[in-house]
C-alpha positions in Angstrom: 3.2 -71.3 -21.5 6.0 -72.1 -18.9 7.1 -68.6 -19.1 3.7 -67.0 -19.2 2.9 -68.2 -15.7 6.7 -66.9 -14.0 6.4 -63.2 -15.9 2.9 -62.5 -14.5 3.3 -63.7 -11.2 5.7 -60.9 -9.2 8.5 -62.0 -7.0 6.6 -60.3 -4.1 3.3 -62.1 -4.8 5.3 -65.7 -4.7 6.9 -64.5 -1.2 3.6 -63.4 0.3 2.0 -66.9 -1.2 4.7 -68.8 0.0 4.3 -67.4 3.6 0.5 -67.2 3.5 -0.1 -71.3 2.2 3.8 -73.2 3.2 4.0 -74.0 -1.0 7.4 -73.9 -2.2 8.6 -71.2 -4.8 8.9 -73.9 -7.5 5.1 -75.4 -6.6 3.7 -72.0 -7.2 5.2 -71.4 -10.1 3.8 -74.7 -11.5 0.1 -74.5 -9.9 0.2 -71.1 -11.5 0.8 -72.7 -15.3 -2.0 -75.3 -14.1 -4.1 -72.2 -12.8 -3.5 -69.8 -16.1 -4.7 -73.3 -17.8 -7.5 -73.5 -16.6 -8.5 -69.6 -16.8 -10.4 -70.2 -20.0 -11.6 -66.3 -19.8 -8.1 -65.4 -19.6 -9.1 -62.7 -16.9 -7.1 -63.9 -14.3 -9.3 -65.6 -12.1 -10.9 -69.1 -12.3 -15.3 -69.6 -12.7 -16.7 -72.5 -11.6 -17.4 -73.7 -14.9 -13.4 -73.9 -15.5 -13.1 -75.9 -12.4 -16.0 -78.5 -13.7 -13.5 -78.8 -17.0 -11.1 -80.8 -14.4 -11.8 -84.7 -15.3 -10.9 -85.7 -11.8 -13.4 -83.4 -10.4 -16.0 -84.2 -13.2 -16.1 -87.6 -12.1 -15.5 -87.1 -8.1 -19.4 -87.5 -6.5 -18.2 -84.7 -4.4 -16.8 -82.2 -6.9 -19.9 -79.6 -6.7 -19.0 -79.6 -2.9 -15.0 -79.7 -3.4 -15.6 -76.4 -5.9 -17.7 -74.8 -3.8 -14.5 -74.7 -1.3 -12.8 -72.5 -3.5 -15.6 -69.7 -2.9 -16.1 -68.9 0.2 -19.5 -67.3 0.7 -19.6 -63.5 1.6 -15.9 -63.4 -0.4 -16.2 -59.9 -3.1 -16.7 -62.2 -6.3 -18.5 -65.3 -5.3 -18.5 -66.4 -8.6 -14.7 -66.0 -9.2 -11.6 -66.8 -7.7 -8.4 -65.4 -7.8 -4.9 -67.7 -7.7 -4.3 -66.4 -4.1 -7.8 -67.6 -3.0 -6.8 -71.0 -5.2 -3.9 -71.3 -3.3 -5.4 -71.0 0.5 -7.7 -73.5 -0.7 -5.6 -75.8 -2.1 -2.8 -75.0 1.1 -5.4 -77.2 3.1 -4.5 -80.6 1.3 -0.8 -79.9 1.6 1.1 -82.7 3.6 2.1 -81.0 7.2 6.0 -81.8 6.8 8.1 -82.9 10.0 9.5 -79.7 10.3 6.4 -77.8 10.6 5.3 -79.1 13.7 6.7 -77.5 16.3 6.6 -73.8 14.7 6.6 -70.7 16.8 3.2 -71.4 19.1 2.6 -67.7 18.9 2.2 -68.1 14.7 -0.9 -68.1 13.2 -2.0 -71.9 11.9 -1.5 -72.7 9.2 -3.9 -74.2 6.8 -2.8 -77.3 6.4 -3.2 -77.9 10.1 -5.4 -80.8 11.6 -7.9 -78.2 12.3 -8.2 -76.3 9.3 -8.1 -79.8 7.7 -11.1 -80.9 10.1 -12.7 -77.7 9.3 -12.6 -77.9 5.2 -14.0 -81.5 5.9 -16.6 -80.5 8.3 -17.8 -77.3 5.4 -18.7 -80.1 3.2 -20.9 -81.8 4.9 -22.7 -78.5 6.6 -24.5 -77.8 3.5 -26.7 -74.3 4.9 -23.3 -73.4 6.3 -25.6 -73.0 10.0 -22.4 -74.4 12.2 -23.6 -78.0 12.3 -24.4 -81.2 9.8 -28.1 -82.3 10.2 -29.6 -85.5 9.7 -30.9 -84.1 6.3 -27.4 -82.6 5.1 -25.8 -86.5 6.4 -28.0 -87.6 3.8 -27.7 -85.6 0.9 -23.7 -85.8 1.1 -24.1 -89.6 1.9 -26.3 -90.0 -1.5 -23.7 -88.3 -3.4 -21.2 -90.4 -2.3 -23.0 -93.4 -3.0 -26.0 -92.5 -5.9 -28.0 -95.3 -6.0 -25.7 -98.1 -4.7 -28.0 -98.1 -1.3 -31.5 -97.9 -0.8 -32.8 -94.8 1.0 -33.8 -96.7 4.2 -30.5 -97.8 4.4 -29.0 -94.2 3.5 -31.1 -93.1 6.4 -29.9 -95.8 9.4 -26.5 -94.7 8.3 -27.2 -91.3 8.8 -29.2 -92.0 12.2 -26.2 -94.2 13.7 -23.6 -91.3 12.6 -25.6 -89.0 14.2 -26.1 -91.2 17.6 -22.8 -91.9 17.6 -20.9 -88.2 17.5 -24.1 -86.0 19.0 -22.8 -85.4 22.4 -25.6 -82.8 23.0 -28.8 -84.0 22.4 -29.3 -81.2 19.5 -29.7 -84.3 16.7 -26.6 -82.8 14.6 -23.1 -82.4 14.8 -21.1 -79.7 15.5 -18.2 -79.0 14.7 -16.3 -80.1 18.2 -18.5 -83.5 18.0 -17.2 -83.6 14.5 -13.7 -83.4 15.5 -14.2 -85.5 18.3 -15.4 -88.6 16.3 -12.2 -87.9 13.9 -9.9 -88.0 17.2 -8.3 -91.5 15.9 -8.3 -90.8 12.3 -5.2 -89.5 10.5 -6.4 -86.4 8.8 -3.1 -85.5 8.4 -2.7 -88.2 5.7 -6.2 -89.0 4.4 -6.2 -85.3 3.5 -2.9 -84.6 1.6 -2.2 -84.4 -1.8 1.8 -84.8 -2.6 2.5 -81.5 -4.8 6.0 -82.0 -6.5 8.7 -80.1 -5.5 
């Protein structure tokens, strides 16, 4: 299978990927043997069925929400995604090393930023994708996270004392900037990296 993954995937491709999502050659090459894996259709792209065969993401309360990062919404196949769009999702949980930080300012960020990090985290809570988490959307990610460990009422004062809390503009939701503003003190950096082997 080893070999499968290197002779489909072109030199070029691994370049472009490398530059595009700051993975290593060698990652690649082994998320790609995880990817074909997982490609149960064998077609080349991943459904969303394939990623619901992942145990970790089978048992995670938000795995319908983590999948649904993996297709963007407007994207050509909404329904499918390819190892490139795999990768640019998965580039967001990569640890920022030491030596990325002080990159050429006139780059393009990269995705495993603060901000694209803050930005993932912020898509899965804004459920109608409308630029801001509501009161009601608070809720629903809340109750997935805890199913029925806490009673509704007290689902709801969290999600009114959240809101109070980062709702700088009266609008009773948070945007995006109140969203990273509440998150000022909290290493993103960390809580949202995964350690991909070298």
């Amino acid at each position: 299978m080893g070999s499968r993954a290197s002779t489909l995937l072109r030199e070029e491709e691994i370049e472009e990927i490398k530059k595009e999502t700051g993975f290593s050659h060698s990652q690649i090459t082994r998320l790609y043997s995880r990817f074909t894996s997982l490609d149960k259709g064998e077609n080349g792209t991943l459904s969303r069925e394939d990623f619901q065969r992942i145990p970790e993401l089978a048992i995670n309360p938000l795995g319908d929400r983590i999948i649904n990062a993996f297709f963007p919404e407007g994207s050509d196949r909404e329904d499918q995604v390819n190892f490139r769009g795999f990768m640019r999702t998965l580039a967001h949980f990569r640890p920022i090393e030491d030596n990325e930080k002080n990159k050429d300012p006139t780059a393009s960020e990269p995705l495993n930023s603060r901000s694209n990090k803050l930005l993932f985290a912020f898509r899965l809570y804004d459920l109608d994708r409308d630029d801001k988490i509501s009161r009601d959307e608070l809720l629903q990610v809340l109750r997935m996270m805890v199913g029925v460990n806490i009673s509704d009422e007290q689902l709801g004062s969290i999600a009114d004392r959240t809101i109070q809390e980062a709702d700088q503009n009266g609008d009773n939701s948070i945007s995006f900037n109140e969203f990273i503003k509440v998150l000022e003190k909290v290493d993103v950096e960390q809580k949202m990296s995964i350690r991909f082997l070298h």
